[in-house]
C-alpha positions in Angstrom: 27.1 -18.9 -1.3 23.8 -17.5 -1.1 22.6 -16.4 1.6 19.2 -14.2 2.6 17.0 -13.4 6.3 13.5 -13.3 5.6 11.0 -12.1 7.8 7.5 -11.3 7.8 6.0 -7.7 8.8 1.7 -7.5 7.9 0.4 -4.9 9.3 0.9 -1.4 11.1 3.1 -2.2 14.5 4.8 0.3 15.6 8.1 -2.1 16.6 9.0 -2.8 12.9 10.7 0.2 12.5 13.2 -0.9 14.7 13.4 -4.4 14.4 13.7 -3.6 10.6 16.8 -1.5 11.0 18.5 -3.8 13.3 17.8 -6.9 10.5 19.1 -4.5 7.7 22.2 -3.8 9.7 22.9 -7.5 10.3 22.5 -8.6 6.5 24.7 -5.9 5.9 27.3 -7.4 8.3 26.7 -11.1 7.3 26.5 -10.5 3.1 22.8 -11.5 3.0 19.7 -10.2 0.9 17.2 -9.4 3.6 13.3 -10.4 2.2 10.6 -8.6 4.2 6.9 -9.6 3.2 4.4 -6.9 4.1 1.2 -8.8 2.6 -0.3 -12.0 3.1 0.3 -14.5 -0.1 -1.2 -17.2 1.5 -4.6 -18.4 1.6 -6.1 -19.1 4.7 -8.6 -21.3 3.1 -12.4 -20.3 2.3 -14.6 -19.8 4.8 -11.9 -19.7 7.7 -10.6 -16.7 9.7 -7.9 -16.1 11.3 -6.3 -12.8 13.2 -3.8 -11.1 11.3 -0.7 -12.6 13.2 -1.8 -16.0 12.5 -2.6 -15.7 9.2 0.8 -14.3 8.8 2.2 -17.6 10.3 0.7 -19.2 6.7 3.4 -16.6 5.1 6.5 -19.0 6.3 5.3 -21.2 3.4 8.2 -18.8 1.6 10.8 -20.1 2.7 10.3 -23.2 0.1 10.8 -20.7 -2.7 13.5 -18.8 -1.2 15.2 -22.2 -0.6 15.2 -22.6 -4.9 17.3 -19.4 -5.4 19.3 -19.1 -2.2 21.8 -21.8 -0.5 21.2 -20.7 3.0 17.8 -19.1 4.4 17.6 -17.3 7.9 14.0 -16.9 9.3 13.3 -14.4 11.8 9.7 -13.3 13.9 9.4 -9.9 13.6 9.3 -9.1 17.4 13.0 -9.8 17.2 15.8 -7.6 17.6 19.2 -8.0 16.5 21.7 -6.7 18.9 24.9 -4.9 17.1 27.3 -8.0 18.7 25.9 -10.9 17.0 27.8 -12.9 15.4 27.4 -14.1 11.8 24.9 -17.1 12.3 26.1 -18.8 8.9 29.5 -19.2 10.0 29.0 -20.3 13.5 26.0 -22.5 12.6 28.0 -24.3 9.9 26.2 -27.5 8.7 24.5 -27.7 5.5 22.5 -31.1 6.5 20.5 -30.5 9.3 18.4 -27.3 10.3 18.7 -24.7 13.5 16.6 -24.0 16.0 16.0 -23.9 19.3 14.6 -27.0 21.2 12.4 -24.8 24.1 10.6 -28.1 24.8 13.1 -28.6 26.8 12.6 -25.5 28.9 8.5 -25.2 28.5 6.3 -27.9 28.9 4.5 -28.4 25.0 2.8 -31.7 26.1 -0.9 -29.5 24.9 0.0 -28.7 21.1 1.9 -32.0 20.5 -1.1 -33.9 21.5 -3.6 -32.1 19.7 -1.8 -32.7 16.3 -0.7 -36.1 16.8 -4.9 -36.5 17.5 -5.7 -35.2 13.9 -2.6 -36.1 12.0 -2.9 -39.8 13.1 0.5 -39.5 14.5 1.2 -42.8 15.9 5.2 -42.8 16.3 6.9 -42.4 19.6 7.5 -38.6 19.7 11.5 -37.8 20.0 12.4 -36.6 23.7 15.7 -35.2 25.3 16.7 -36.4 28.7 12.8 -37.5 29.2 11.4 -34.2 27.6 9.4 -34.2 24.4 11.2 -32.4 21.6 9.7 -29.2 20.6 11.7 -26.9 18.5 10.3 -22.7 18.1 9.9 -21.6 14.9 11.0 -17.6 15.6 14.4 -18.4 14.5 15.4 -21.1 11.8 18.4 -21.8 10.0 17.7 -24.0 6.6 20.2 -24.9 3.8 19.0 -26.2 0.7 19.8 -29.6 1.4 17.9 -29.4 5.1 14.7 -28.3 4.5 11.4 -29.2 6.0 9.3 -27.4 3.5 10.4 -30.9 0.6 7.7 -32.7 3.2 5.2 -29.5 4.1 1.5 -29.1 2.7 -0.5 -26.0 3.2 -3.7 -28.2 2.8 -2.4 -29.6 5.8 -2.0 -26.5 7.7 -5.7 -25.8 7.0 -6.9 -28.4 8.8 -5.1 -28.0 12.1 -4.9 -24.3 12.5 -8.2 -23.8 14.1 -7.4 -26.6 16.6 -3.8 -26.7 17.4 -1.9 -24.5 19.5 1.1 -22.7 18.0 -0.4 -24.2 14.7 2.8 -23.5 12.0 4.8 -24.3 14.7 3.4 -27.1 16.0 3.3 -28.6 12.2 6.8 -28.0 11.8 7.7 -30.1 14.6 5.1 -32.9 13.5 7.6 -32.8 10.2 10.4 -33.1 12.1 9.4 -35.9 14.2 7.5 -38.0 11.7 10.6 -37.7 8.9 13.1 -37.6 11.8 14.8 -34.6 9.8 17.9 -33.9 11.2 18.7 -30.8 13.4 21.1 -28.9 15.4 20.0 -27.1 18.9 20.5 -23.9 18.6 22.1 -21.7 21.4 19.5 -19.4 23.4 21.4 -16.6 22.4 20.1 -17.0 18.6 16.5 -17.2 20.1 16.2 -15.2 23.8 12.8 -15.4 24.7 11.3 -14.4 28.3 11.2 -17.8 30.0 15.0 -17.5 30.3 14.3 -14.7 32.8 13.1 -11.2 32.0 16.5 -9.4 33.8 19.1 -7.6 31.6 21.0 -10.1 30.7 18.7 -10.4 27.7 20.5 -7.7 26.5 23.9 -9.9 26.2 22.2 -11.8 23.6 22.4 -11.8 20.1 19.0 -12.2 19.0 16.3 -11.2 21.5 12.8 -12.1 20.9 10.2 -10.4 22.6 6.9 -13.2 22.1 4.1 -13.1 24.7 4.7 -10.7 27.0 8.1 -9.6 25.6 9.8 -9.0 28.8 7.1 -6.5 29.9 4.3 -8.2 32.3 1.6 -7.6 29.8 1.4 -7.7 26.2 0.3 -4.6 25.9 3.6 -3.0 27.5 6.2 -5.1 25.3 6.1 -2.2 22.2 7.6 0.5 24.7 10.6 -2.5 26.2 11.1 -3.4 22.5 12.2 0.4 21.9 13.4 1.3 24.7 15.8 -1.8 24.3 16.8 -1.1 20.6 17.9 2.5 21.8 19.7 1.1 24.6 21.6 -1.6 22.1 22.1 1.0 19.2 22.5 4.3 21.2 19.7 6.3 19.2 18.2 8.7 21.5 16.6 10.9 19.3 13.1 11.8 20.2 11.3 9.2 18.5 11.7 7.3 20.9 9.9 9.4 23.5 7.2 10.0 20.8 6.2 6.8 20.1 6.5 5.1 23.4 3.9 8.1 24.2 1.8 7.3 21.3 1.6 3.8 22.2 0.8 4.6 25.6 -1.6 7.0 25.5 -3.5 5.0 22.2 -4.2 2.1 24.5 -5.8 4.4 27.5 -7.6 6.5 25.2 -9.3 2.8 23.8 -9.2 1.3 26.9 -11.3 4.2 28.4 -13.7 4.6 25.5 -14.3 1.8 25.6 -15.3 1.4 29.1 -17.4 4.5 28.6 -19.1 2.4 25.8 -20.0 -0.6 28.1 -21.0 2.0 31.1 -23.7 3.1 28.5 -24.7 0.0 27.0 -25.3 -0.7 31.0 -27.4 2.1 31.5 -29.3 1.9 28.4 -30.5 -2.3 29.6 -31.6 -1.2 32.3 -33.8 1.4 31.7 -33.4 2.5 27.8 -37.0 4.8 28.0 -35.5 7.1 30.9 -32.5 7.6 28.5 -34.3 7.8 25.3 -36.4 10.3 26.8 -33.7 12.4 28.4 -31.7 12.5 25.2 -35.2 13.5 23.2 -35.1 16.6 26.2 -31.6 17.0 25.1 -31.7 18.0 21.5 -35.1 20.1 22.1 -33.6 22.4 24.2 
């Protein structure tokens, strides 16, 4: 059978080296082609914009090709790391007729995104629910065979009229597919998809795929690049000096922009509310 992981990594974040390594390890282990796109394929549509993360969302319209030439397809986020016990997810995941993923609908209220697209898909059905909680599945980890595939029903033109509008917007859509062609699906185990509402303690680190969306285990988004690292050196015992490096660098490049910044406004300030005292001073300036 063939099998491949695809992922998707735009853009210059300094985590993909390690989440890269840990994905090339695991196809290695489980006899799959690992597929990494590094530019956007996808049009966005004209005369929309989008931030490079969720234009790279659009990019998961691959999976329909890869679906052609492979049997099984495992999609990962690229803020996920692989931890060296996993198991091999096409064995213990073994259906062919029904997709993976987990439900977190059931552990994170998604009333907000499923409204919004019922709204402007004219979704009228009864959306499914699980002991009285709406359905929601995250699309950071999914299992598809060739038989169980969403993407038979998806339509990018479809994608371009939400995605300013709905939360989560790929996502979101996803689920709308799911619920509308009552596809079937398999839950999958929080240990294929450990995000940080199952608690931010170290017991993350007992799972086998750990995914570090929004704040990534760290607080603030702008901390979960250093816990990423420092977690992938703690799961795959690499204590070179990279790591010290590029924590560093990814620490001191947010102060040095976060102060600049500030400088920036402090001047701007200055400059409102009197801009001829300044002007003049910096004329006095350059004729000295």
């Amino acid at each position: 059978m063939k099998k491949a992981i695809f992922t998707i990594m735009i853009g210059d974040d300094p985590t993909f080296e390690y989440t890269k390594k840990a994905m090339i390890a695991y196809a290695k282990k489980v006899s799959a082609e690992l597929i990494v796109h590094t530019k956007n394929q996808y049009p966005i549509g004209k005369g929309n914009k989008l931030s490079p993360a969720k234009a790279a969302w659009l990019e998961k319209f691959h999976l329909k090709k890869l679906l052609e030439k492979y049997e099984r397809v495992l999609y990962l986020d690229a803020d996920i790391i692989i931890t060296p016990h996993a198991p091999n997810i096409f064995e213990t995941c073994p259906r062919l007729d029904a997709m993976y993923m987990l439900n977190e609908g059931y552990h994170d209220d998604r009333t907000k995104p499923i409204e919004q697209i019922s709204s402007i898909l004219s979704y009228d059905q009864t959306w499914p629910t699980k002991e009285g909680k709406a359905i929601y599945y995250n699309a950071g980890v999914m299992l598809f065979s060739r038989d169980a595939n969403l993407f038979n029903y998806a339509n990018l033109a479809d994608l371009h009229t939400i995605y300013n509008d709905v939360y989560f917007y790929e996502q979101t859509y996803f689920n709308y597919l799911i619920a509308k062609h009552h596809l079937p699906m398999c839950d999958l185990a929080l240990e294929y998809n450990r995000m940080e509402f199952f608690g931010i303690n170290e017991d993350r680190l007992k799972a086998y795929f750990i995914h570090y969306a929004g704040m990534g285990y760290s607080g603030k988004a702008k901390y979960r690049y250093r816990t990423l690292i420092a977690d992938y050196h703690r799961l795959y015992g690499d204590t070179d000096n990279m790591f010290v490096k590029t924590s560093k660098q990814i620490k001191y490049t947010w102060i040095y922009h976060r102060n600049s910044l500030r400088r920036l406004l402090a001047k701007i300030k200055k400059w409102s509310a009197n801009p001829s005292y300044y002007l003049q001073k910096k004329i006095n300036k350059t004729t000295k």
